[in-house]
N, C-alpha and C positions, 0 to 999 in steps of 0.2 A: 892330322890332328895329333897332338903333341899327347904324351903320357901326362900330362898337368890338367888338360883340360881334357883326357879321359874319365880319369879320374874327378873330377870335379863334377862332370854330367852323373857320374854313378853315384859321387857323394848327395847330387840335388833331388835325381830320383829315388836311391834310399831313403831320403830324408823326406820327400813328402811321402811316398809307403809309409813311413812311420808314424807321419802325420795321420793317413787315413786308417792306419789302425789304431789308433792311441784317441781317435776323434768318432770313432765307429758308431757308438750306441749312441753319442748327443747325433751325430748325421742323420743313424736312420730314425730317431725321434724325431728331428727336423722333419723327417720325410714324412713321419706317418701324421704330423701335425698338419703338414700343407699337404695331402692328400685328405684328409677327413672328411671334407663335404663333396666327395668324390662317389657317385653308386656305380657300379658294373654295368648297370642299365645307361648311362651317362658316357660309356667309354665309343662304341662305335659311332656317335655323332659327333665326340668330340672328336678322333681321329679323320674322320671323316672333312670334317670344318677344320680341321689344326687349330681347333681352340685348348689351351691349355691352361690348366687351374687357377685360380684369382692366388694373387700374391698377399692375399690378408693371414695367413699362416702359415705366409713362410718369413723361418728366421734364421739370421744369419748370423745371431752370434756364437756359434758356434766356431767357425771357421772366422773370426771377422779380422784376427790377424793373421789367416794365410788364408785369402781372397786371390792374390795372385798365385796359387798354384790353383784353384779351384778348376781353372779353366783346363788343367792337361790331365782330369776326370776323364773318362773313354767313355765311348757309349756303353760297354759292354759294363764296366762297376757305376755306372748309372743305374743301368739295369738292375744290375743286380741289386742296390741301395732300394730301389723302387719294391722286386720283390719280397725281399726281407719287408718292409713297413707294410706294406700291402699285397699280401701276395694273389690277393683275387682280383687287382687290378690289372698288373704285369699278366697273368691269364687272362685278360681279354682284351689285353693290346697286343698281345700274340696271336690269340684266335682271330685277329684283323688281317693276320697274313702281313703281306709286303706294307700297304697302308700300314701298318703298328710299326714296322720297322720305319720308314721313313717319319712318321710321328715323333718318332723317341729320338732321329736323329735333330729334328726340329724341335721338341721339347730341350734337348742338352744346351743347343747353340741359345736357346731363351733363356732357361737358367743361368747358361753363363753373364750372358749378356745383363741382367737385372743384378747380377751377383757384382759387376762390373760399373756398373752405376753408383755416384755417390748418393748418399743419404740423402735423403729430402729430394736427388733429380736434379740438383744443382750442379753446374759445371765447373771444375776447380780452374780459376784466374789467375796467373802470376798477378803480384806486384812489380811495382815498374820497374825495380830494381834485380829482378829476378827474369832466369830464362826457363826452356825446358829443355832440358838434355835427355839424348835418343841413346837409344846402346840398339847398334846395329845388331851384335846377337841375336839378344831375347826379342829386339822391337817394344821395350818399354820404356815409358819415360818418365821424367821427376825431374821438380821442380829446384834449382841451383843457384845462388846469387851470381848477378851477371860476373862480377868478379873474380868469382874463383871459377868459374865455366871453364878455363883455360886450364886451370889446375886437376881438371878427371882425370882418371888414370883406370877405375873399376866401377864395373855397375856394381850396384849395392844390389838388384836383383839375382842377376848371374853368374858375376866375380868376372868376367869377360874383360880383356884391358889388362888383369894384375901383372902379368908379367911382358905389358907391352906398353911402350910409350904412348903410343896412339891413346889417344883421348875422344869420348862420344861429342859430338860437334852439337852445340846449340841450336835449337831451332830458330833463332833470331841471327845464326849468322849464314 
């Protein structure tokens, strides 16, 4: 791995830390909004069934221009987000033992997942004239006029590419 793109990973993950601190009290208000109709009495069937909270209070504008880092959240500053907005929830998804732990790992993977989903649940379509370009790095994709698909150089997520001719290959070729 070259000093450019050591660098570069340490600039990304400083930079979303900064995010999650600079983003902290609207996060855990998010959390303590979409936990509210939540009791303690409520927590070991829900663990039990891996049912996880109804998405009618949770909001995501918060974070709604950095949704792509949302997902390299760890279980462990989950947890803790969860504590802080509720902390007599997080105690009785611990008192569940190993079940709480595998819950939480299944609650993260949902969150993300729903965080990951466009508005409305509708799928984004190119136009005809349009492809979707992959960046082997990160594994994300965006949408590029077929024309200039040949012209990549950098993902606009990871900067992956900048100092390399290689270009991310269209999914239509």
């Amino acid at each position: 791995m070259t000093i450019k793109r050591t660098f570069r990973k340490f600039g990304s993950r400083f930079a979303f830390e900064f995010f999650l601190e600079t983003m902290h009290d609207p996060i855990i208000q998010g959390f303590k909004k979409y936990l509210s109709d939540i009791r303690v009495e409520d927590i070991p069937a829900m663990v039990r069934k891996s049912q996880f909270p109804h998405f009618k209070h949770l909001d995501f504008s918060a974070v709604e221009d950095n949704k792509e880092h949302i997902r390299k959240i760890s279980l462990v500053r989950l947890v803790e987000f969860i504590f802080e907005a509720r902390p007599d929830l997080a105690k009785a998804i611990q008192d569940t033992g190993k079940a709480g732990a595998e819950y939480m790992v299944k609650l993260r993977v949902h969150l993300i997942e729903k965080i990951g989903q466009p508005a409305g649940g509708k799928e984004f379509k190119p136009q005809e004239d349009m492809a979707m370009a992959h960046c082997d790095e990160c594994n994300n994709k965006w949408p590029v006029k077929k024309d200039e698909a040949t012209s990549i150089r950098k993902c606009p997520f990871c900067g992956a590419g900048e100092d390399e001719p290689k270009k991310p290959p269209s999914e239509d070729e």
